[in-house]
LUMNUMAR-903771 format. One record per residue (C-alpha): z, x, y. Coordinates in steps of 0.2 Angstrom, whole numbers, plus 2048, in hexadecimal, padded with zeros to 3 digits. Layout:
<nudrens>
{nudren {Z,X,Y}} ...
</nudrens>
This chain:
<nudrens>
{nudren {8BF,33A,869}} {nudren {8B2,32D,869}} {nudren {8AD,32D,87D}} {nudren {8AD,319,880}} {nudren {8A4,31B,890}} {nudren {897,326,897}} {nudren {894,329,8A9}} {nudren {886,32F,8B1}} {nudren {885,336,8C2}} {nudren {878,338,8D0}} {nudren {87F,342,8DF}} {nudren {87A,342,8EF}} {nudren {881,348,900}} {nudren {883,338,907}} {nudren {884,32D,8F7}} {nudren {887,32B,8E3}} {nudren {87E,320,8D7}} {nudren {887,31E,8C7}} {nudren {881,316,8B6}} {nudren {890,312,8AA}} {nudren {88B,310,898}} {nudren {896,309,88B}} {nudren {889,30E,878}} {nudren {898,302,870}} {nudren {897,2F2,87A}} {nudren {886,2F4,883}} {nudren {88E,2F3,894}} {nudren {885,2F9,8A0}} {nudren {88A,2FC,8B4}} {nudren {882,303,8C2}} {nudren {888,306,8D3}} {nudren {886,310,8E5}} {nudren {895,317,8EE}} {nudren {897,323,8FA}} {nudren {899,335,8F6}} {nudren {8AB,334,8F6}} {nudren {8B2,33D,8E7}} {nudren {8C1,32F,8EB}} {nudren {8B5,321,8EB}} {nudren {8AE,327,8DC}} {nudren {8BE,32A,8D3}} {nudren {8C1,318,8D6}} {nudren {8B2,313,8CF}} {nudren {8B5,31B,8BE}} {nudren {8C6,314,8BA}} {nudren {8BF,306,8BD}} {nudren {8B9,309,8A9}} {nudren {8C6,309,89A}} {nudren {8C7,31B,895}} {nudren {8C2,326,88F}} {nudren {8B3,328,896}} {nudren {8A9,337,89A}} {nudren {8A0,33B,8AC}} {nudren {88F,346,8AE}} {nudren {887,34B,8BD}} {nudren {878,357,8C2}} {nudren {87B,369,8C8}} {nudren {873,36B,8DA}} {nudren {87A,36D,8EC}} {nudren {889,364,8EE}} {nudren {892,373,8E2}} {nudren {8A0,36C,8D7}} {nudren {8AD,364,8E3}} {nudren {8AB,352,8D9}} {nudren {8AD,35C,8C8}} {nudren {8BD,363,8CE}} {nudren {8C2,356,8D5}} {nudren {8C0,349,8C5}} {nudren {8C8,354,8BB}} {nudren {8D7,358,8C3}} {nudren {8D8,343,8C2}} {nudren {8D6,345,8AD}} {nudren {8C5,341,8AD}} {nudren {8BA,348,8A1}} {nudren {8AC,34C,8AD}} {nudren {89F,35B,8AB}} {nudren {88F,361,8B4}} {nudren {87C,362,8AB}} {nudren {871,370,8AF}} {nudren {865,368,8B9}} {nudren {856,374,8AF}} {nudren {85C,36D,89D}} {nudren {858,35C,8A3}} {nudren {84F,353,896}} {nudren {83F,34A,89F}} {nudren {831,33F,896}} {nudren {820,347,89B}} {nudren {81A,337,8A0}} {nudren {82C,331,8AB}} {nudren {820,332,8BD}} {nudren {830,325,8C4}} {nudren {83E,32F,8CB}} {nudren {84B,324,8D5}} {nudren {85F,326,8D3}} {nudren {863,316,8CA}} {nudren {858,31F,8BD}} {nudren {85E,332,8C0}} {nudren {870,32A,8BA}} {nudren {86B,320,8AD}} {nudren {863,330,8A6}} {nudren {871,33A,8A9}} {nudren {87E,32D,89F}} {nudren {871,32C,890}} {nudren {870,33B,88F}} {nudren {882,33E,88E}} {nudren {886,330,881}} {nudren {878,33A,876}} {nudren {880,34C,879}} {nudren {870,354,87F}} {nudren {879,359,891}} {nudren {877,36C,895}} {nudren {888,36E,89B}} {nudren {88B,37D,8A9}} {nudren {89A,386,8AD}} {nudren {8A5,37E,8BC}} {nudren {8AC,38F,8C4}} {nudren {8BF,38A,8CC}} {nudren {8BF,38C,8DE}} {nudren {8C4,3A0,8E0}} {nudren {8B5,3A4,8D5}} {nudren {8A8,399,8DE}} {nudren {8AF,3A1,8F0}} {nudren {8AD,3B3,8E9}} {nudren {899,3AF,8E5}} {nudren {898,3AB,8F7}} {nudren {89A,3BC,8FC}} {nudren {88D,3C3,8F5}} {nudren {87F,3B8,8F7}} {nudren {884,3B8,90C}} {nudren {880,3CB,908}} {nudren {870,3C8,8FF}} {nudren {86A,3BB,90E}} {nudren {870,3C8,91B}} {nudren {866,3D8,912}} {nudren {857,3CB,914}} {nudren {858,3C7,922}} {nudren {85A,3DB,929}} {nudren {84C,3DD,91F}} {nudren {842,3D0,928}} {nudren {848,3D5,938}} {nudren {844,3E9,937}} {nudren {834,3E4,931}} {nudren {831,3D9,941}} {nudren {835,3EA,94A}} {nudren {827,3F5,940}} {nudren {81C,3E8,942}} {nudren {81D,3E7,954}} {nudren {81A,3FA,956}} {nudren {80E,3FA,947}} {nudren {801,3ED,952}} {nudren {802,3F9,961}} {nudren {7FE,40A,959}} {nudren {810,410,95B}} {nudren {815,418,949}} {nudren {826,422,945}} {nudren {820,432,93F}} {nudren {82E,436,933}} {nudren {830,42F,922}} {nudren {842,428,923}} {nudren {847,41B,92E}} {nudren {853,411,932}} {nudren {85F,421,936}} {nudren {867,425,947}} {nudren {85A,42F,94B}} {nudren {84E,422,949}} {nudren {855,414,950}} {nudren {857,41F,961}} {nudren {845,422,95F}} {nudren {843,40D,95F}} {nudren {84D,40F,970}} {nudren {842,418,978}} {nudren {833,40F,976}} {nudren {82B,408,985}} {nudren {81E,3FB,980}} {nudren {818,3F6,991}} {nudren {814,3E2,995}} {nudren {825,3D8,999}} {nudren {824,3CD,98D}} {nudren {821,3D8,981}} {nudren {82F,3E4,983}} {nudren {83B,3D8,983}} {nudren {833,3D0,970}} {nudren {837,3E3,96A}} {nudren {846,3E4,973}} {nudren {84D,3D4,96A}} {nudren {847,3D8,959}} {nudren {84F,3E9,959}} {nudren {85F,3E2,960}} {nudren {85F,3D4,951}} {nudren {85C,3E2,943}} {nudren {869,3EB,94B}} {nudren {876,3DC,94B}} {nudren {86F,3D8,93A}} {nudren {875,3EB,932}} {nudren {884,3EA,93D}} {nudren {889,3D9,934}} {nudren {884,3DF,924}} {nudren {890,3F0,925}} {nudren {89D,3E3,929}} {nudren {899,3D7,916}} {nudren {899,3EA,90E}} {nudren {8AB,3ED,914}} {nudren {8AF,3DC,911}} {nudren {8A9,3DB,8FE}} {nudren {8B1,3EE,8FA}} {nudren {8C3,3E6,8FF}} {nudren {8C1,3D6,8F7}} {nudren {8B8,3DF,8E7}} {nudren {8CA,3E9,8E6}} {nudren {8D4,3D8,8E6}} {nudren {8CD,3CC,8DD}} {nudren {8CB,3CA,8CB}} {nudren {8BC,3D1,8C6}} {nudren {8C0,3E2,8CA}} {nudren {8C2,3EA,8BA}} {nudren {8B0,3E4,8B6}} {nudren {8AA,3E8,8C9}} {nudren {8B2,3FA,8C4}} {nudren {8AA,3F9,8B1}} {nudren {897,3F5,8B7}} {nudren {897,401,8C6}} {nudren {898,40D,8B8}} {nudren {885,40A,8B5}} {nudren {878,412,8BE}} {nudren {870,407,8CD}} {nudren {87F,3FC,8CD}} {nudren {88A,3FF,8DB}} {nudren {897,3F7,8E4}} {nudren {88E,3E7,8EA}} {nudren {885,3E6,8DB}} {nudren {890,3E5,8D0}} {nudren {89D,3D9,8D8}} {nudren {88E,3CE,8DC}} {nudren {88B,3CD,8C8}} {nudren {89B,3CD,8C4}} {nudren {89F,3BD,8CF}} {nudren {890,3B3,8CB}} {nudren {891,3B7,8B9}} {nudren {8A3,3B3,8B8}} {nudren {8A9,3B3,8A6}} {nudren {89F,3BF,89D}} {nudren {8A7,3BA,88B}} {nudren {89A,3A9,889}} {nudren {88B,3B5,887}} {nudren {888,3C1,87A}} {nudren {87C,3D1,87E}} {nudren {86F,3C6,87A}} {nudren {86F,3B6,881}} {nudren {873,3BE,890}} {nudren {863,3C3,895}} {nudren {85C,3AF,890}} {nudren {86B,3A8,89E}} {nudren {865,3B5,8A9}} {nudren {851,3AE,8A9}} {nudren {84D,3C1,8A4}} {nudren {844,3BD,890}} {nudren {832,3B9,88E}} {nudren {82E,3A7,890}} {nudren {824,3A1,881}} {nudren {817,393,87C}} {nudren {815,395,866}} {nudren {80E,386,85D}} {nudren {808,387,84B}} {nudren {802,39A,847}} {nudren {801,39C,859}} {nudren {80B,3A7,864}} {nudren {80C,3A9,878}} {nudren {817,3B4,881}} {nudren {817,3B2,895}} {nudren {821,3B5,8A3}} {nudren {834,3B7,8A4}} {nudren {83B,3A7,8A4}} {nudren {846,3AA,8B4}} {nudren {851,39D,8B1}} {nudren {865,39E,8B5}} {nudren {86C,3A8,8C0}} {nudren {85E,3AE,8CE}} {nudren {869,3BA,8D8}} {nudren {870,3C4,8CA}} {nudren {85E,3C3,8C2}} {nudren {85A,3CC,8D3}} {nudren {868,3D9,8D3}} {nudren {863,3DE,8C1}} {nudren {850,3E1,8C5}} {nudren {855,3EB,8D2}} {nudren {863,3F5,8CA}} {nudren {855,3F9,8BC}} {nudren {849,404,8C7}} {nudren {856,410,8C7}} {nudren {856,413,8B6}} {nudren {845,41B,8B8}} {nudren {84B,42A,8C0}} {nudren {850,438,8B7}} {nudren {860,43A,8AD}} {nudren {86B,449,8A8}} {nudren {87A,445,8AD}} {nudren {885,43A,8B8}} {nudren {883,43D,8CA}} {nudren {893,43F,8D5}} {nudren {896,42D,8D7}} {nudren {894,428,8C6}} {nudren {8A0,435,8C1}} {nudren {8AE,430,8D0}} {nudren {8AA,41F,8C8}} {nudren {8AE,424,8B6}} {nudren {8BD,42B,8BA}} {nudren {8C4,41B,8BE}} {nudren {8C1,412,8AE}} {nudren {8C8,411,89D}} {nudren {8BF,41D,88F}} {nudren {8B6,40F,885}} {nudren {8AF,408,896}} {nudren {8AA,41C,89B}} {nudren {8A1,41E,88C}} {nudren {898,40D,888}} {nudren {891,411,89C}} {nudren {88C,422,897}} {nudren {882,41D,887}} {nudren {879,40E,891}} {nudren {874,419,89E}} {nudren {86D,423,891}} {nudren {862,415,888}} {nudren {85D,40E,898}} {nudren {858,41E,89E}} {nudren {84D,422,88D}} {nudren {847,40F,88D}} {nudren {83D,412,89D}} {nudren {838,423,897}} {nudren {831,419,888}} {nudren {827,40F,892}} {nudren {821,41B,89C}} {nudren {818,423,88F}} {nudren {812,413,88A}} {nudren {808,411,89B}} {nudren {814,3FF,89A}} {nudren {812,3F7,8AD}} {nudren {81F,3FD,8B6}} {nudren {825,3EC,8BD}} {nudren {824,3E4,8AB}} {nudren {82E,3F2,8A3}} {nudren {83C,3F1,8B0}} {nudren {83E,3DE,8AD}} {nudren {840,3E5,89C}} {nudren {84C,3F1,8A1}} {nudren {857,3E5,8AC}} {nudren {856,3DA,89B}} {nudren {85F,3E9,893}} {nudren {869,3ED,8A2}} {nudren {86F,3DC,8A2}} {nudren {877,3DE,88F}} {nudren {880,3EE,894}} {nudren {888,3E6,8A3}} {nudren {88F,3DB,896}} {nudren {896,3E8,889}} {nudren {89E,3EF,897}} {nudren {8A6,3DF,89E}} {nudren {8A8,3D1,891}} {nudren {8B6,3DD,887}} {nudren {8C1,3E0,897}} {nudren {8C2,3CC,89A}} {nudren {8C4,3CA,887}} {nudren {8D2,3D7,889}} {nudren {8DA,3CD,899}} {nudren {8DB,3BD,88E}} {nudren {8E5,3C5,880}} {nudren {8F0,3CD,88B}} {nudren {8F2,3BC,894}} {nudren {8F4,3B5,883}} 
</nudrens>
């Protein structure tokens, strides 16, 4: 059906600008309200239907999506890195922002992104108050070293963190007042830190058994490097595996070379690190392990196996394999380590799909 009238939206904490353009009359209406999904509902039946409403992705999530279309209103979000922009557009206002936006609809060059329901978007809270928490540890235990690092004090063993050491930190006397109590108050925050962080590791073990992603959580952890808070975090920011393929995958993840070819000439650069940056992040790091060497499944991997379903247990096997061989591959090659594991989380990222898209494509038809 022929959209009569396309709605652009520029979203903002405190207020909306809509631009309304009618291609068949020439109509055009603008107006600010205030970021009221009701307000704004109002708005848009102001207009005949059908019409169709665009707004750009950024912090204020999808809670006017939702709430359009449970009123019957065709409304979608843009990626806001697919926005088409003029090279020479130095004027950015909101009145323009949602002109932009509604032109672009009415011509279909809108990049439209995936509006997660409410369960989905929750679950990808839980791991990403994880990742900020492992930061923030890791900020603070670094505070600590520093500390003793600047007065000549050194840990003489090579693992730290243990109980051993962390009784070791308790002893230490560092003299002046003020001083003692700056320690003393950085090794009580990283304490607290890992504390907290225990506490989100129990949480996302029980809440990665009960929520609908566990058949993929179970399916990826069969991968070396990808354990349990890995893999519910991929699994819940992903979401619905089945709109990638084992290629195009790696290209929503920002893990393929960007390029810049014109006539006979061809430039590779960088990754493009577009999409997703947490699980870009989780797969760079789940692709050192594949360095390591590999005969067989360790004792985890093989508790792990044992819980999934023979197809799952040996596509993980055969990807540990090839990962494992890939890196050897480079290797020889004297291929820099850290661009041959962005090559390998490339990989790895294909894999996690094989093993996950057929067990929701399965869930469907049994639905069905």
């Amino acid at each position: 059906m022929f959209e009569l009238t396309f709605i652009g939206l520029d979203v903002h904490a405190v207020n909306v600008v809509g631009h309304a353009l009618n291609p068949a009359t020439g109509e055009i209406t603008q107006h600010t309200m205030a970021a009221d999904p009701a307000i704004v509902l109002e708005w848009i039946r102001r207009f005949d239907p059908p019409v169709k409403v665009v707004y750009e992705s950024g912090p204020t999530g999808f809670v006017l999506a939702r709430y359009l279309r449970a009123a019957g209103i065709n409304c979608v979000v843009a990626a806001s890195s697919k926005l088409l922009r003029a090279p020479g557009d130095r004027i950015k206002t909101d009145r323009r922002d949602a002109r932009v936006l509604a032109e672009m609809l009415a011509v279909g060059s809108v990049t439209e992104v995936r509006i997660p329901d409410l369960e989905e978007e929750a679950l990808r809270d839980l791991p990403r108050l994880r990742a900020g928490t492992a930061s923030d540890l890791a900020h603070g235990r670094q505070h600590v070293n520093a500390i003793l690092l600047r007065h000549g004090i050194r840990y003489t063993k090579d693992t730290r963190w243990t109980k051993e050491h962390i009784q070791w930190l308790h002893r230490q006397n560092l003299g002046e007042p003020a001083l003692q109590f700056t320690y003393q108050a950085d090794l009580e925050q990283a304490e607290l830190l890992a504390a907290h962080l225990a506490r989100i590791d129990k949480q996302v073990a029980a809440t990665a058994a009960e929520c609908r992603y566990s058949p993929v959580i179970g399916a990826l952890m069969c991968l070396r490097g990808i354990q349990m808070t890995t893999a519910f975090g991929l699994a819940v920011e992903i979401g619905d595996w089945t709109r990638f393929t084992g290629s195009t995958i790696g290209s929503y993840l920002g893990l393929v070379p960007s390029e810049n070819s014109s006539g006979q000439s061809r430039h590779q650069g960088p990754i493009t690190k577009a999409g997703n940056t947490y699980a870009r992040k989780l797969l760079i790091e789940s692709a050192w392990q594949h360095r390591r060497p590999y005969a067989r499944p360790g004792q985890r991997l093989l508790r792990q196996l044992d819980l999934v379903a023979p197809a799952t247990r040996i596509r993980a096997l055969e990807g540990n394999h090839r990962l494992h061989q890939k890196w050897e591959h480079f290797d020889d090659r004297h291929k820099m380590p850290v661009k041959a594991n962005t090559a390998i989380a490339r990989e790895l990222a294909g894999w996690c799909w094989s093993l996950a898209a057929p067990l929701q494509q399965g869930e469907r038809m049994n639905a069905a």
